[in-house]
N, C-alpha and C positions, 0 to 999 in steps of 0.2 A: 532144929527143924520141927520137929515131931511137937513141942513145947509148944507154938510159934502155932500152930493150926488153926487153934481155937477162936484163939484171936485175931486170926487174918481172915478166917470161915464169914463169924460174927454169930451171933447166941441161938438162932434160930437152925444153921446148921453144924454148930455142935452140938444141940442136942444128940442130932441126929445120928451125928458121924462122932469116931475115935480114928486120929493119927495111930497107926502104930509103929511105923519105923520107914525109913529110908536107907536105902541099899542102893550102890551102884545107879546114884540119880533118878531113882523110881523113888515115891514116897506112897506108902501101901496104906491106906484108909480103909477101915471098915464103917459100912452102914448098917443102920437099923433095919431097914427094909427095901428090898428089892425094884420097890419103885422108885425110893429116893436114890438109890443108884443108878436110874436111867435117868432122871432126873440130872443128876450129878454131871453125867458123860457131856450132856447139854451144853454144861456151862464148866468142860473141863480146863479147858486152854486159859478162861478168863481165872478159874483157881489157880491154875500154875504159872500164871505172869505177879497175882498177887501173892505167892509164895515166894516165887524167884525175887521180887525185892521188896519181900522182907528178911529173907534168908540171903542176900548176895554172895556170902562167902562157899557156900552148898552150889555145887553143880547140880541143879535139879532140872530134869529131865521129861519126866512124866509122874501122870498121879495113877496110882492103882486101887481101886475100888473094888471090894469085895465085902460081900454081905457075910461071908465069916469070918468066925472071931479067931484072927491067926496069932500066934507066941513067935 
């Protein structure tokens, strides 16, 4: 899933953003900045339809957006 991001995003927002993992059908993204993550929220549901198939085997849930950088 997390692999899968970048290339379902497309080049302009992964510069901006880094998958970092999915837990419990959240898949937790970090942004570069604060505005691309409102930015983000906008167009969150049309992310997580083109996530869910391309990942179909992933119960994916919702995306989480956070402008820190979490481990």
């Amino acid at each position: 899933m997390v692999e899968q991001w970048a290339g379902v995003v497309g080049p302009e927002l992964a510069r901006r953003t880094r998958a970092l993992r999915c837990e419990s059908g959240t898949l937790t993204v970090h942004v570069d900045h604060g505005a691309w993550m409102q930015e983000l929220h906008f167009i969150e549901k049309k992310l997580l339809a083109k996530m869910q198939a391309a990942c179909p085997d992933v119960a994916l849930k919702q995306i989480r957006f956070t402008a820190r950088d979490v481990d």
